[in-house]
C-alpha positions in Angstrom: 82.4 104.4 108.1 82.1 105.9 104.5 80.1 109.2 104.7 77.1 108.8 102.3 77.0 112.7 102.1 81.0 113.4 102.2 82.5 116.5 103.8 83.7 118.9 101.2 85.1 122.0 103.0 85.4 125.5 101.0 88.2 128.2 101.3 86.3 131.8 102.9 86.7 135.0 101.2 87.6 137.5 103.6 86.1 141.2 103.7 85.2 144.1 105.8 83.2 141.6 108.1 85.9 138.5 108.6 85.4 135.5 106.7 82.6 135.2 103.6 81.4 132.3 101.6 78.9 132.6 98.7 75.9 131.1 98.5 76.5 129.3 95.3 79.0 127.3 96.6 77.1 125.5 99.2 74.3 125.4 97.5 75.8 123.6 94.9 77.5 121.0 97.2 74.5 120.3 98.9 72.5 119.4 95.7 75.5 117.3 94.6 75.2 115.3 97.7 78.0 116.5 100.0 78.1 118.3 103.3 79.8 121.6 102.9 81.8 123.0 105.7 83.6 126.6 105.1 87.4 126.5 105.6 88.3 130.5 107.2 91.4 131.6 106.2 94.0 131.7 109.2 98.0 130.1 109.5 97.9 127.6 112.0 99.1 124.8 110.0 98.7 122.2 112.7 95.1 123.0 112.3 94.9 123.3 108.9 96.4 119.2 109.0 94.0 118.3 111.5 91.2 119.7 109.4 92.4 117.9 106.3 92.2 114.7 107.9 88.6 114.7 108.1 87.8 115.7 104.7 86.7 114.1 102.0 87.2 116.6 99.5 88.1 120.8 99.1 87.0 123.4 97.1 89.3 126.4 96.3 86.8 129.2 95.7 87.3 132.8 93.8 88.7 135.9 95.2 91.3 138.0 94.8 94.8 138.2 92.7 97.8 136.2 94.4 100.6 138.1 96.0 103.2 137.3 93.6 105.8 138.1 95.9 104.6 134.4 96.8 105.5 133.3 93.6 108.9 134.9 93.4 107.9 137.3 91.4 107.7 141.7 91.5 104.1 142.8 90.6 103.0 144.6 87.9 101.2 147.1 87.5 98.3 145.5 86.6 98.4 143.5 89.8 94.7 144.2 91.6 94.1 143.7 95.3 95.7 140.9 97.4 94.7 138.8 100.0 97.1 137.9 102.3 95.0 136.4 105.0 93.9 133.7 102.3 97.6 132.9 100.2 99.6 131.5 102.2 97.2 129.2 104.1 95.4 127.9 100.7 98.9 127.4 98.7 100.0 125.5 101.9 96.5 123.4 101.8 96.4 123.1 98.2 100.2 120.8 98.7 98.9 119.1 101.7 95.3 118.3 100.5 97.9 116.5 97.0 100.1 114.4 99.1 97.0 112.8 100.8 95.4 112.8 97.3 92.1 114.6 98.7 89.6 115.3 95.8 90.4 118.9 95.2 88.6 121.2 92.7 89.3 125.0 91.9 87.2 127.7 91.4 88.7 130.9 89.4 91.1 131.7 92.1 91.6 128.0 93.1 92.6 127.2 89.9 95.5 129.7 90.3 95.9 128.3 93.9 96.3 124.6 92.6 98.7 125.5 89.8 100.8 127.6 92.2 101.0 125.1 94.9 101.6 122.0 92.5 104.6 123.9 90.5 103.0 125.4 87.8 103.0 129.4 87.3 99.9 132.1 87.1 100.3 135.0 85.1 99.9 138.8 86.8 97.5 140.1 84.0 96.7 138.1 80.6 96.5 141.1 78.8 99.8 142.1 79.3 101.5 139.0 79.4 102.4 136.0 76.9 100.4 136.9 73.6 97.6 138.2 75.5 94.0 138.1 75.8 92.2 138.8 72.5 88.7 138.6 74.2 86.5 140.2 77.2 87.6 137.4 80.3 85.6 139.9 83.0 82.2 140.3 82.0 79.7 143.3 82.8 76.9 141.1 82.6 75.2 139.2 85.8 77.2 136.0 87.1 74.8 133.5 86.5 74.9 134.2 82.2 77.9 132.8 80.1 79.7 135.2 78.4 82.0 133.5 76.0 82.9 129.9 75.2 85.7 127.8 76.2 86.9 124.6 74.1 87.7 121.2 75.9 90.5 118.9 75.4 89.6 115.6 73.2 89.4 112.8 75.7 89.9 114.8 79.1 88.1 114.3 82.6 86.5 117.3 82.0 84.9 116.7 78.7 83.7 113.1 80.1 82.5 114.9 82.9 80.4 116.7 80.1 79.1 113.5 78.3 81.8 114.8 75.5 81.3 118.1 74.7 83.5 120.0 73.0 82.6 123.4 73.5 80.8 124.9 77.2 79.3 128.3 77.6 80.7 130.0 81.1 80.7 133.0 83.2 84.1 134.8 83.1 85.9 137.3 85.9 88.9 137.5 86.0 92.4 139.1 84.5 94.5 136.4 86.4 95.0 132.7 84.2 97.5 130.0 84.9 100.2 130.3 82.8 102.0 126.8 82.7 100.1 123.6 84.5 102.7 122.6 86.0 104.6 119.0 86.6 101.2 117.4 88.1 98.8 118.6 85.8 97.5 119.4 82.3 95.6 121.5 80.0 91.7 120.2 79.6 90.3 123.3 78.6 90.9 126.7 76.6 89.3 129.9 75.6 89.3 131.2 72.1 92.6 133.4 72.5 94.2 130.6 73.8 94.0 131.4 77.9 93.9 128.3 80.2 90.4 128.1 81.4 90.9 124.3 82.9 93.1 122.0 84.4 93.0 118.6 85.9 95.5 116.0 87.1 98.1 114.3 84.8 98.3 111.6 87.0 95.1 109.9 87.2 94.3 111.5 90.4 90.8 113.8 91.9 92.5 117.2 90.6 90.4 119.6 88.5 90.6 123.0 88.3 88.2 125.9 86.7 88.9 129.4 85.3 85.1 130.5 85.4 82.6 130.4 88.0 80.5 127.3 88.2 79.3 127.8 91.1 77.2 130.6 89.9 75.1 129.4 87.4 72.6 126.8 90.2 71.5 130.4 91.8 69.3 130.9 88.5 68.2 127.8 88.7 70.6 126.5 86.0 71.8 123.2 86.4 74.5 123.4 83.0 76.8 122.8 86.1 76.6 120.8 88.3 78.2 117.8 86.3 81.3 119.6 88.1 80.2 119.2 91.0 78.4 115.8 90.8 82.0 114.6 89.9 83.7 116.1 92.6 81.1 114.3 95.2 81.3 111.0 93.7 85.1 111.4 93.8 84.8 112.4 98.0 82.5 109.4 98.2 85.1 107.3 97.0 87.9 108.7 98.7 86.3 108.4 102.0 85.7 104.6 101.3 89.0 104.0 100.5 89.9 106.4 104.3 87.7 103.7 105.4 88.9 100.7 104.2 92.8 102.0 104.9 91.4 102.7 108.9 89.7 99.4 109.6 92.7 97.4 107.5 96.4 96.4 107.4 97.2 97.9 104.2 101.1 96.6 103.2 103.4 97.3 100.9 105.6 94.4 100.6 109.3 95.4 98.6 110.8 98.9 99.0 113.9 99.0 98.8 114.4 102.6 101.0 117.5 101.0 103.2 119.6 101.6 99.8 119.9 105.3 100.6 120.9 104.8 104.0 124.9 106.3 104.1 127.7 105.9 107.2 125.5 108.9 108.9 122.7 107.4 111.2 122.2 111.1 111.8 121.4 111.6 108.3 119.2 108.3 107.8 117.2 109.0 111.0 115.9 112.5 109.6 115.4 111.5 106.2 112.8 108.9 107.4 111.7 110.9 110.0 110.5 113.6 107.7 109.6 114.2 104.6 112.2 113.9 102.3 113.4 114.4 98.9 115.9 111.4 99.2 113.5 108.6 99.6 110.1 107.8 98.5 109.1 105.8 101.6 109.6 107.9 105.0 107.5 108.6 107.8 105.1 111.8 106.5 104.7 109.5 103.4 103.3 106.6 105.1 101.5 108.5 107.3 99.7 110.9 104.1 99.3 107.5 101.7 97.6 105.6 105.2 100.4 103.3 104.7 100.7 100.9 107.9 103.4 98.8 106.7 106.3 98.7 104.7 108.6 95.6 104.3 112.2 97.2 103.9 114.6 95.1 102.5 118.3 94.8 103.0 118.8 94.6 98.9 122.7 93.8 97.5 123.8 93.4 93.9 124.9 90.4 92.5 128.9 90.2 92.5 131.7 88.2 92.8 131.1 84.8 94.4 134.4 84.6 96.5 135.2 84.3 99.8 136.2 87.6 100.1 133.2 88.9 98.2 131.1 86.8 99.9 132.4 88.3 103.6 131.4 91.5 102.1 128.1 91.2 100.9 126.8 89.7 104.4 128.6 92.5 106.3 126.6 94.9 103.8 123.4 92.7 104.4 123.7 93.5 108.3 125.0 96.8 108.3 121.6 97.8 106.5 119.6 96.0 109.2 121.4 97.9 111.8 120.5 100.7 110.3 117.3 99.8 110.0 117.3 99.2 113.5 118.6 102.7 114.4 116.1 104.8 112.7 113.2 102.8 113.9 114.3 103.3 117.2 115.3 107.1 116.9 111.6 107.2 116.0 110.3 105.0 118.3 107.1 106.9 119.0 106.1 106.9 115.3 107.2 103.6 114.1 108.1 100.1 115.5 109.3 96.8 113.7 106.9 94.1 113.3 106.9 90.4 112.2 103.2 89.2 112.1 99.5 91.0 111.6 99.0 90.6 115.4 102.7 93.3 115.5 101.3 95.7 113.0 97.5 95.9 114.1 99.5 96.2 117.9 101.6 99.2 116.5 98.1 100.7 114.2 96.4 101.0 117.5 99.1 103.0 118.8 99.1 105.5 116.3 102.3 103.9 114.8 103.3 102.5 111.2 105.1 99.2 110.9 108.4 98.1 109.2 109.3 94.6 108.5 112.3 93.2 107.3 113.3 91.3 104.8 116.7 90.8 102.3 116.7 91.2 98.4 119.2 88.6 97.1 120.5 84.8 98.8 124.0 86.5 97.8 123.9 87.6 101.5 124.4 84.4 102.7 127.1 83.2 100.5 127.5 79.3 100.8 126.8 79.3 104.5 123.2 77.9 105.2 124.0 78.9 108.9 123.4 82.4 108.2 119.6 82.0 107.4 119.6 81.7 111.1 121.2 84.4 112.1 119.4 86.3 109.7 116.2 85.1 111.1 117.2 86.0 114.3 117.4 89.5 112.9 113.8 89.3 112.1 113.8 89.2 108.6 110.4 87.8 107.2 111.7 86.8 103.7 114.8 86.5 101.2 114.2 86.8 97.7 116.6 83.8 96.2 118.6 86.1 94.2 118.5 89.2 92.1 119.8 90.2 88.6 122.2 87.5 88.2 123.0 83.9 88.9 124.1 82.9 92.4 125.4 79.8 94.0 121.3 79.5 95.7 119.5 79.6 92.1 119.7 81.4 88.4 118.3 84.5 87.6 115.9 85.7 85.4 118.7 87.9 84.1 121.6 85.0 84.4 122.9 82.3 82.2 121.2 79.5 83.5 123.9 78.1 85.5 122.5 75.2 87.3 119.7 74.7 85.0 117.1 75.8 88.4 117.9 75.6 91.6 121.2 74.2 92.6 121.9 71.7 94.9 122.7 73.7 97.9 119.5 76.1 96.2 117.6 72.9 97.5 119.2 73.1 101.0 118.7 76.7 101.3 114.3 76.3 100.5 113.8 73.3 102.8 116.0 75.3 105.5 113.6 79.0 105.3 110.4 76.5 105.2 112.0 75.0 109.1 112.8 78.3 109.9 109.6 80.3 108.9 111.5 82.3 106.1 109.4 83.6 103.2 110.6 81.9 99.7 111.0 84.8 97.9 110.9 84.1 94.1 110.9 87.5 92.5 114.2 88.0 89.7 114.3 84.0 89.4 114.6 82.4 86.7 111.4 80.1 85.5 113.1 76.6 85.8 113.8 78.2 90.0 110.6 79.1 90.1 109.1 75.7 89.3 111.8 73.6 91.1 111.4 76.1 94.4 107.3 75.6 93.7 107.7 72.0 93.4 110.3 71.4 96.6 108.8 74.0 99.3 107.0 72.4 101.9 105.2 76.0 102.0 103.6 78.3 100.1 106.0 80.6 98.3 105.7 84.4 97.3 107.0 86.9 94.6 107.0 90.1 96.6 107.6 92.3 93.6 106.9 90.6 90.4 104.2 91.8 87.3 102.5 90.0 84.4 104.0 89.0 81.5 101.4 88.8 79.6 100.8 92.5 79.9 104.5 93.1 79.3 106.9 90.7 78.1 110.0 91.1 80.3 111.4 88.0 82.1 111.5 89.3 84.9 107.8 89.0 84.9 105.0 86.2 85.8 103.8 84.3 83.2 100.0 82.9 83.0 101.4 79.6 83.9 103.4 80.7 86.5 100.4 82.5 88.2 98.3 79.2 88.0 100.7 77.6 89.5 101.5 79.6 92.2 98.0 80.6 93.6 97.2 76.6 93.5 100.6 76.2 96.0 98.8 79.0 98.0 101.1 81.5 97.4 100.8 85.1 96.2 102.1 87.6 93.6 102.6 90.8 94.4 102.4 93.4 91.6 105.3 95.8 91.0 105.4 99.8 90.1 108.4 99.8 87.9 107.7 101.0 84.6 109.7 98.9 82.7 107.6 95.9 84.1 104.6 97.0 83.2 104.6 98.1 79.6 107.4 98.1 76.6 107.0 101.3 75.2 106.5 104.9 77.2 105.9 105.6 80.4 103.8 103.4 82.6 101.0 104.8 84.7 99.2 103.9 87.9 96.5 102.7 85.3 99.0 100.1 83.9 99.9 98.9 87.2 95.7 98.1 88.1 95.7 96.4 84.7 98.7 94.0 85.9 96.6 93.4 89.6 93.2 93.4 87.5 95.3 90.3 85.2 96.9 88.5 87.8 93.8 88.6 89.7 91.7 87.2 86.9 93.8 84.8 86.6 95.4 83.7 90.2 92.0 84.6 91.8 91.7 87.8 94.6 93.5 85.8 97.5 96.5 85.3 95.9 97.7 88.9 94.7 98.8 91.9 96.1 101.3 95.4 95.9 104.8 95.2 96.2 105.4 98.9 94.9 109.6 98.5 94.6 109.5 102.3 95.9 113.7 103.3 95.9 114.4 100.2 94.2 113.2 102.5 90.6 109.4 101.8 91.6 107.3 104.2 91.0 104.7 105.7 88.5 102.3 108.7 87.8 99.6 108.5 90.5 102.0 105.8 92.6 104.9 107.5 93.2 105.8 107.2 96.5 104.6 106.3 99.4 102.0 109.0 99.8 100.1 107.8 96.7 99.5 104.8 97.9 95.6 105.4 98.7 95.5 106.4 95.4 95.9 102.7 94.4 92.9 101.6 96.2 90.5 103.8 95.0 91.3 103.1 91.5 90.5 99.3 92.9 86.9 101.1 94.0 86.6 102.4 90.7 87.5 98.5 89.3 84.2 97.5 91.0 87.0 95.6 93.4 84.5 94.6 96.7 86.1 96.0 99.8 87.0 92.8 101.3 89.0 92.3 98.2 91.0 95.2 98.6 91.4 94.2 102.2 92.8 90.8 100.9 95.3 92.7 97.7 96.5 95.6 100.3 98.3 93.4 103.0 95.4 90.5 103.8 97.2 88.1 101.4 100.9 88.6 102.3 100.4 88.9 106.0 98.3 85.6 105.5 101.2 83.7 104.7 103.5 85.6 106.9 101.5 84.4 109.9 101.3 80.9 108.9 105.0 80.6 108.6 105.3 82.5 111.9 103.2 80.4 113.5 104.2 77.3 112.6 100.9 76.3 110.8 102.1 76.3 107.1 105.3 73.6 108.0 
C-alpha cells in the first residue's frame, strides 16, 4: 500500500569511524513526514538495485570533492580530499534512482553527484575555473546562518516551492559548483557572481538539486527550509502511490513500434531487448524500471506498391517480424512471455515476468487476401490498424487521397471478418470518412491504439471532438499518443502536453474510454516520456490531475484489455 510516511533514504558520509550521517538530515525528513533510512556507501550494485526498489525517494547529502578521474578529467591543484568509498556508488545510484524516476534531491555534494551522473559537468574549483567566484562560497560563520544570497529562476519548481520568491538567504561551503546542467536538467537558481547554486529537472520529473545546506538551518530551530523538504515528501508520497497502483495493476502500453529495429541477426535483437539498450526505447530493463507489464509490439510496414509482387513482400515482412518477435521472447523466456488476454498478463505479472502482445501496423500486410487475417490470428496478433500513411486497397488514409471515399468494398469484408475472428479494429492513421464507415459497420467496439486530440493539435492524423463522442458511445477507446508532432504545432511537446490530450479526451469520451498508446520506436517519445522507463512518470502526473486511482487503473491498460477480452472471449460478437 502507499506509505503515509514514505521511505526517503540518505547517502553516509564516511570518516575515521565508518559511515556518518548528520543530524540535520533526518531530522528534517522526519518533520517533513518521511521515514529516513541512511544509505552506507559500499559497491555491490545488486544491492544498491534492491535497495532502490523500496524507496520512495533519496537524498544525496554533502561531503567531499569528486574524484575527477571519474569525470574524465586530471585534478587540479585546487582539488581537496576525495572520497572514494562514496563516488562511484552515489554516481551509479544517482542514474539508477533517474531511470525509475525516484524523487531525488541533492545536498551540496549531491548536487554535483546528480549533475555528474545525468551528463552534466562540475567544476574542480570555481575560483579558478570559468570567470570565477567573485564572492565568499565557504563561510567561517556557524552552518545554521546564511551567508549570502542566491537569486531564483522566474517560474521554476524551486521558486514555487518558495511561494515565489525571488531571492533566498543560505548557508554556503563549498569551492566545488556544477558547471553545465546537463541534458536532463536546468538552472533554477544562481549566486550573485553567477555560480550554479540550483538545479532541478527539465523534464517535468522529482529532480532538484541544491548548492547550500538546507539541511542545516531546522537544528536552530529555523524552519526557512523545510519547503525543500516538504516538496521532496509530497513528491515520495506520490511516487509510492503511483509504485502502488503500477503493483496491484495491469499497466499497458498499447503501440510501440520496437520490432522496426529488429535486423537479420536474432543474436543481435535478443540482447538489445534483453538489456538495456541505446537502440530501442522499449526493452526489458526499461519495462522493468517504468513498472511496465505490457507492451503491444506491432509488426508495423510502410505503405507501398499495391502489386502482387509488392504485396508477397509486405506479408513476408509482416511475418518475418513476428518471428522475430517470437525469438527474443523465447531467448528470454524467464523474463518475458507473450500474452493475448488480462488473464495471460496478470499470469506472467505473478511470475515476475512482463508481457508482449502482438499486433500489425497497416492492412497492407494482408494484401487482397482476407484469408490471411486468419493466419495472422493464428499468430496471435490482437489487432491490425486498417492502414498507415497512405491509402490501401482495405481503407484511405488520413494522409491519402481519398480513394474509395471510406472504406472500400473489400475494407467492408476485411471489418466484419476481424469482428468473427476476435481481431481488434484498429482505426489509428484512417481517414475520417473510415473511421465513421468502420464505426458504423463493426459489430464491435473498435479502437485507435495510438491516436491524440485534434482539438489540442490540428493534425489529421488526430481525433476530433466528434470522433471521440462517437467512439466512446460504440464502446471503444482512444489511446493517446507521445509523438510530438501530434500533440502541439509549434516546439517541442512535453509529457505535460501529452496529459493535456488524456485530460481532453477524457473530458470528453469519459475515463473508460481512453488510454496510452506511447508509439515508443515508431518517433514516440517526449521530455518526461521517453521511453519505456518513464512510463510511471505518466501516472503520477495523472495523481497530480486529481485522476482517482481506479481511473488510472482504467487509462493504463483497464480500458484496452477490456475490449481485448471481450473479443477474446467471444462476448463482444
Amino acid at each position: 500500500m502507499t506509505r503515509p510516511h514514505p521511505l526517503i533514504g540518505i547517502t553516509g558520509n564516511f570518516g575515521e569511524k565508518g559511515c556518518e550521517l548528520a543530524e540535520g538530515y533526518y531530522l528534517s525528513v522526519v518533520k517533513a513526514g518521511g521515514t529516513p533510512v541512511a544509505i552506507p556507501p559500499h559497491n555491490d550494485k545488486e544491492a544498491l538495485v534492491t535497495l532502490l526498489e523500496t524507496l520512495d525517494g533519496i537524498i544525496f547529502s554533502g561531503g567531499s570533492d569528486i574524484n575527477p578521474l571519474l569525470l574524465g578529467e586530471e585534478p587540479l591543484p585546487q582539488l581537496h580530499s576525495v572520497c572514494p568509498q562514496r563516488d562511484e556508488p552515489e554516481l551509479f545510484l544517482a542514474r539508477e534512482a533517474f531511470h525509475r524516476q525516484i524523487p531525488m534531491l541533492g545536498i551540496c555534494r549531491g548536487i554535483q553527484v546528480m549533475a555528474a551522473a545525468l551528463g552534466g559537468k562540475v567544476w574542480q574549483d570555481i575560483y579558478v575555473q570559468g570567470e570565477g567566484a567573485k564572492i565568499k562560497h565557504s563561510q567561517d560563520m556557524p552552518r545554521f546562518a546564511a551567508s549570502h544570497t542566491v537569486n531564483l529562476t522566474e517560474g521554476s519548481l524551486l521558486q514555487n516551492t518558495f511561494g515565489g520568491k525571488q531571492t533566498l538567504a543560505v548557508n554556503s561551503f563549498h569551492h566545488q559548483a556544477v558547471s553545465d546542467p546537463g541534458p536532463h536538467m536546468q538552472v533554477s537558481a544562481l549566486s550573485p557572481d553567477g555560480i550554479i547554486e540550483a538545479v532541478e529537472s527539465s523534464e517535468h520529473k522529482a529532480l532538484l538539486g541544491v548548492q547550500w545546506h538546507p539541511e542545516c538551518f531546522i537544528l536552530n530551530g529555523d524552519q526557512s527550509m523545510m519547503a525543500i523538504f516538504r516538496w521532496l515528501i509530497s513528491e515520495a508520497r506520490t511516487f509510492s502511490q503511483a509504485k502502488y497502483i503500477h503493483d496491484t495493476s495491469i499497466i499497458l502500453d498499447s503501440h510501440c513500434d520496437t520490432p522496426m529495429f529488429f535486423t537479420d541477426n536474432s543474436k543481435e535483437n535478443i540482447q538489445m531487448f534483453g538489456s538495456r539498450s541505446n537502440k530501442v526505447l522499449v526493452d526489458l530493463p526499461k519495462m522493468r524500471e517504468g513498472r511496465l507489464d505490457a507492451s503491444i509490439m506491432v509488426a508495423y510496414l510502410p505503405q507501398g506498391e499495391r502489386t502482387e509482387e509488392a504485396f508477397k513482400a509486405a506479408t513476408e515482412k509482416a511475418n518475418r517480424l513476428l518471428t522475430q518477435m517470437d525469438e527474443i521472447v523465447q531467448a528470454n523466456n524467464d523474463r518475458v512471455g507473450f500474452a493475448e488476454t488480462s488473464d495471460d498478463i496478470l499470469r506472467l505479472k505473478a511470475q515476475g515476468k512482463k508481457a508482449i502482445l502482438r499486433g500489425i501496423e497497416n492492412g497492407y500486410a494482408i494484401g487482397k487476401d482476407i484469408g490471411l487475417l486468419e493466419e495472422f490470428k493464428h499468430r496471435g496478433i490482437v489487432y491490425m490498424t486498417l492502414c498507415h500513411n497512405g491509402d490501401n486497397d482495405i481503407c484511405d488514409s488520413a494522409r491519402g487521397n481519398a480513394e474509395h471515399n471510406g472504406l472500400s468494398p473489400f475494407g467492408r469484408e476485411v471489418v466484419l471478418q476481424m469482428n468473427r475472428l476476435g481481431i481488434l479494429v484498429d482505426l489509428s492513421h484512417a481517414s475520417e470518412k473510415s473511421f465513421y464507415d468502420a464505426l458504423e459497420l463493426s459489430k464491435v467496439p473498435i479502437v485507435c491504439s495510438h491516436s491524440s486530440a485534434r482539438a489540442l493539435c490540428d493534425h489529421p492524423r488526430n481525433l476530433t471532438d466528434d470522433q471521440m463522442r462517437a467512439l466512446a458511445k460504440a464502446g471503444g477507446v482512444a489511446q493517446t499518443t507521445v509523438y510530438s508532432g501530434f500533440l502541439r504545432k509549434d516546439g517541442q511537446a512535453t509529457i505535460i502536453d501529452a496529459i493535456e490530450h488524456l485530460c481532453h479526451a477524457a473530458k470528453i469520451m469519459g475515463v473508460e474510454h481512453v488510454g496510452l498508446g506511447t508509439d515508443f520506436d515508431g518517433d514516440g517519445g517526449v521530455p518526461g516520456l521517453a521511453d519505456a522507463s518513464e512510463i510511471i512518470n505518466f501516472t503520477r502526473h495523472l495523481l497530480r490531475r486529481q485522476f482517482s486511482e481506479q481511473d488510472i487503473r482504467l487509462i493504463m491498460g483497464g480500458n484496452f484489455l477490456r475490449l481485448i477480452d471481450q473479443y477474446h472471449n467471444g462476448i463482444a460478437i
